[in-house]
TIVEX-597537 format. One line per 2 residues: number of its first residue (from 1); their letters; for each residue x, y, z of C-alpha. Coordinates in steps of 0.2 Angstrom, whole numbers. Layout:
BEGIN
NUM	a	X,Y,Z; ...
//
This chain:
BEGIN
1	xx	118,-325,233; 121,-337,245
3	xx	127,-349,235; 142,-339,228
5	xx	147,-335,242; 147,-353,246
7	xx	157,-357,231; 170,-343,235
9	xx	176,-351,253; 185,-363,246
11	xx	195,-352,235; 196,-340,248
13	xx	203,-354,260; 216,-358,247
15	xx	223,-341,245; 225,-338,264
17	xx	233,-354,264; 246,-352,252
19	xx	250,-334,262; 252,-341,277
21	xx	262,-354,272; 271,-343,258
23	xx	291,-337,262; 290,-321,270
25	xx	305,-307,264; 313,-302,283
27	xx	316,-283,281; 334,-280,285
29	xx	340,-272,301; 347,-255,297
31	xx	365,-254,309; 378,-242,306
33	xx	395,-250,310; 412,-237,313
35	xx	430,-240,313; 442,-230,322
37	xx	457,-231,308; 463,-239,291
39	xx	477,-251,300; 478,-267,294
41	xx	467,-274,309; 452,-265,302
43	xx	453,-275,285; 442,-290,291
45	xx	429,-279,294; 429,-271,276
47	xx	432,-286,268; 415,-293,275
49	xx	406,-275,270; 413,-276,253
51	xx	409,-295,250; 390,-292,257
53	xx	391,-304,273; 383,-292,283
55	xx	368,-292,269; 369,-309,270
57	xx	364,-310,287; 349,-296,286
59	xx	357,-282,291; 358,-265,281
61	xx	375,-261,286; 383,-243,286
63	xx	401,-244,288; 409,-225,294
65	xx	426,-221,298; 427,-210,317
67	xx	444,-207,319; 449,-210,337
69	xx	444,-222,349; 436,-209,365
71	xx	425,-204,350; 418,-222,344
73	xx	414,-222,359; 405,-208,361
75	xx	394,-212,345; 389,-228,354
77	xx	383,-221,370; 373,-209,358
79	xx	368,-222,351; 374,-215,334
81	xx	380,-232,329; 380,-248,335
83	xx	395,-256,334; 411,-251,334
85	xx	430,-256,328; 443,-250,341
87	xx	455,-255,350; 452,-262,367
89	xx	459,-248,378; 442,-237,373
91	xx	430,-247,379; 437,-254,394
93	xx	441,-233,399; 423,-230,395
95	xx	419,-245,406; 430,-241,421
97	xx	420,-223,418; 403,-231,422
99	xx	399,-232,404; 387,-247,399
101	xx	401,-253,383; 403,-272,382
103	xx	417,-280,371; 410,-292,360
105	xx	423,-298,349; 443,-298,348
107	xx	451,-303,331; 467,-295,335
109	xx	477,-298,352; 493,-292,351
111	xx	501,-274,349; 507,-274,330
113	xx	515,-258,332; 534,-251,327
115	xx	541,-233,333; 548,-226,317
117	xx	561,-212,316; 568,-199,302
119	xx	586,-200,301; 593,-189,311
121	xx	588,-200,326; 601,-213,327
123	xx	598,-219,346; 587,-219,359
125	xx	596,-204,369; 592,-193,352
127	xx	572,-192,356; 574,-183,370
129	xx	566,-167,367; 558,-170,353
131	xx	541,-172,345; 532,-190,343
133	xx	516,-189,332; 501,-200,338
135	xx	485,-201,330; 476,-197,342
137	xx	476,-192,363; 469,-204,370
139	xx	470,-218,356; 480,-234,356
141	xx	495,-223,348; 497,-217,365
143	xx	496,-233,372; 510,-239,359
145	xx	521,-223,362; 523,-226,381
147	xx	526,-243,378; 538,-239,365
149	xx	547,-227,378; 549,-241,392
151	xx	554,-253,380; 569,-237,374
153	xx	574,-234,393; 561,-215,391
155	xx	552,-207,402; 534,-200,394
157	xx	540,-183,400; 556,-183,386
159	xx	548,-182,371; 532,-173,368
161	xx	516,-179,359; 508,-172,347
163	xx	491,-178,336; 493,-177,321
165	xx	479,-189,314; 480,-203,298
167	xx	493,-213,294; 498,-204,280
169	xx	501,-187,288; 511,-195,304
171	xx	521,-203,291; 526,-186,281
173	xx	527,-176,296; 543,-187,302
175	xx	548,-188,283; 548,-169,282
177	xx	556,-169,298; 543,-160,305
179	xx	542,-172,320; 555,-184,325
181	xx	546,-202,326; 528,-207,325
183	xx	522,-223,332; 514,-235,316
185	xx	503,-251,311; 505,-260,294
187	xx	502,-256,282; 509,-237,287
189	xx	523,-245,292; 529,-254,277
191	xx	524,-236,267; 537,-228,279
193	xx	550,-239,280; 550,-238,261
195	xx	552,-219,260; 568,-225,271
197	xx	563,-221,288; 569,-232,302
199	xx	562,-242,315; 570,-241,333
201	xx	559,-253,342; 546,-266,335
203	xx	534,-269,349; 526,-284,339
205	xx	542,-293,345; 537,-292,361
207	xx	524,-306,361; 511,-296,369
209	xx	495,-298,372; 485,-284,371
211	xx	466,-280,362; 473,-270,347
213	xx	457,-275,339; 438,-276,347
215	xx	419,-275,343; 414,-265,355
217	xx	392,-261,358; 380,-251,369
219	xx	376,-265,385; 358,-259,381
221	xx	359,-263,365; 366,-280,366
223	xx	353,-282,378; 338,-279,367
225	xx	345,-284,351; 354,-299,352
227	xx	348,-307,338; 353,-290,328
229	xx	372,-293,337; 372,-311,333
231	xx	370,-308,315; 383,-296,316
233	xx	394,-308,321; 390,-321,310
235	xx	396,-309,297; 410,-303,303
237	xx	414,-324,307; 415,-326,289
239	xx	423,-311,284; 436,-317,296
241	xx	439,-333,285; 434,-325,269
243	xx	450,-312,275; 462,-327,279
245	xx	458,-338,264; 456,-325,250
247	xx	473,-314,251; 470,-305,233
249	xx	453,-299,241; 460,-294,257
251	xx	472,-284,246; 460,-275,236
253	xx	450,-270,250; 464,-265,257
255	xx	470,-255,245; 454,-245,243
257	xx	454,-239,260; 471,-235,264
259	xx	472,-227,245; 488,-235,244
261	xx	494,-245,228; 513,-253,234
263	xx	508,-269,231; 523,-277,242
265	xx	517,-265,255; 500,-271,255
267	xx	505,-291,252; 518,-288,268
269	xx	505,-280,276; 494,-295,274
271	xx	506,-306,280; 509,-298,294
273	xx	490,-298,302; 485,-313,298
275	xx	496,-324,306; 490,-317,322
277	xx	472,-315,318; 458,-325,327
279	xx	447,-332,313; 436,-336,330
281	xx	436,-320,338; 435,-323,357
283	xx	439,-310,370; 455,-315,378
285	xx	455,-312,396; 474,-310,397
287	xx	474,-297,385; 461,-285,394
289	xx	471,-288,409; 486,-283,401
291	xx	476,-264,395; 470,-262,411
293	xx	481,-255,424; 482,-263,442
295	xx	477,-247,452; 461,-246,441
297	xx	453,-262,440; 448,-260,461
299	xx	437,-275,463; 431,-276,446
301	xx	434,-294,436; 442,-295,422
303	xx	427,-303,413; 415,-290,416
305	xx	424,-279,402; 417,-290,389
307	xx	404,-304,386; 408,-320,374
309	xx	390,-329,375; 386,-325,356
311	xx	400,-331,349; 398,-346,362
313	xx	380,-349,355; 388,-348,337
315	xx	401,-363,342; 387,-372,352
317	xx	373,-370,336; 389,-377,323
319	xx	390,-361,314; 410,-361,316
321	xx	413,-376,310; 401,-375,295
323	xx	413,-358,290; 430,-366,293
325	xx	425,-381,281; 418,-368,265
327	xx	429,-371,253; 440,-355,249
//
């Protein structure tokens, strides 16, 4: 008996080896990922979803449309998702609220939004009075509208907002008539401009800066899961690139979740983001000064509304670089 047993070590020895040293299958983190709309900022993040990238870097993505910004933000004090694409304004609100939200990420910097009109509005003196549909209270849309107004020579208080949701519906409501102007992204805007409605102010021609697009997360959750975050980013990263270099797939990802199938709408649409969008998706500090008004902010710095040290780790560890140089 002894001496079986004796002659089994050795082959036990090699099996315990070989599993130890064996590759081991990392389970994939499960994270569910929302978005606040279906404007042309949001199609990076689809396009990394749809090309597996977030696989890729071992997480189990869910990607969930919320409309609205207050309510992403909702879902990630809940803990109901764990990331979040929104506009900067919810967030930083959340944060000026005592909520633990931290910006992560900002691919899109500018405010790419057009007030459009039906055509019985021929000035800016012919809003007054009249309905303007918004997404959303509370939203970017609202931001855009009052900027919109200043730009126009309005007060808030002449025309009255109403919400009215999606794209789509904002844009038949002034078709109809039902409302007198909306305020649009691309590719909404190209859509409206083609059923003939026109645009009275153009806000992307104002040059500026402003988080129109952020990755927003729980503070506790970046905390305790950074390495979950990280990979997170390092997908989105590449779906960044993969976004600018690949125009026909930014198109059809496009065109599945917008359901529209204008392919000049969608290839002006394309055009139009990606010009501006930062394939390195640092915070800019100027433009969360700019959402924040000056009686708000108190004492608080600027940088405590969003935290840049993953992506720094990422440009540190050479992962940047190694994505830039893939060929297309």
């Amino acid at each position: 008996m002894r001496s079986k047993i004796n002659r089994l070590i050795p082959l036990i020895a090699l099996i315990l080896g070989i599993w130890l040293v064996a590759p081991r299958r990392v389970a994939a983190q499960a994270v569910r990922i929302s978005y606040a709309g279906i404007s042309g900022y949001n199609v990076p993040l689809w396009v990394a979803d749809e090309a597996g990238l977030f696989k890729k870097y071992k997480l189990a993505e869910e990607l969930i449309l919320i409309s609205g910004g207050s309510t992403n933000i909702q879902a990630l004090l809940a803990n109901e998702v764990r990331v979040a694409n929104v506009a900067g304004s919810a967030p930083i609100q959340a944060k000026l609220q005592g909520g633990n939200i931290t910006i992560i990420a900002s691919s899109y910097n500018y405010m790419p939004y057009s007030l459009v009109v039906n055509k019985d509005i021929r000035s800016p003196a012919d809003l007054k009075g009249k309905r303007l549909a918004i997404a959303r209270l509370g939203g970017i849309t609202e931001v855009a509208a009052l900027l919109a107004f200043e730009k126009l020579g309005l007060a808030p208080k002449d025309m009255t907002l109403v919400q009215a949701g999606p794209d789509s519906q904002r844009v038949f409501a002034v078709h109809s008539g039902a409302v007198a102007a909306t305020i649009i992204a691309p590719p909404g805007l190209f859509a409206a401009t083609s059923l003939g409605l026109k645009v009275l102010v153009d806000l992307g021609d104002l040059g500026v800066k402003y988080p129109t697009s952020v990755m927003a997360t729980n503070g506790s959750y970046l905390a305790q899961n950074r390495a979950a975050v990280k990979d997170f980013l390092m997908g989105y990263i590449e779906g960044l690139h993969l976004y600018a270099q690949n125009k026909e797939l930014a198109q059809s990802v496009m065109r599945k979740y917008t359901k529209l199938s204008d392919a000049e709408v969608l290839s002006k649409s394309h055009d139009y983001f990606v010009k501006n969008t930062s394939l390195v998706p640092w915070t800019d500090a100027a433009a969360i000064k700019n959402s924040i008004s000056a009686d708000k902010t108190g004492s608080r710095r600027v940088d405590e509304f969003y935290d840049n040290s993953v992506i720094q780790e990422l440009v540190n560890e050479g992962f940047i670089e190694k994505v830039s140089k893939r060929p297309k």
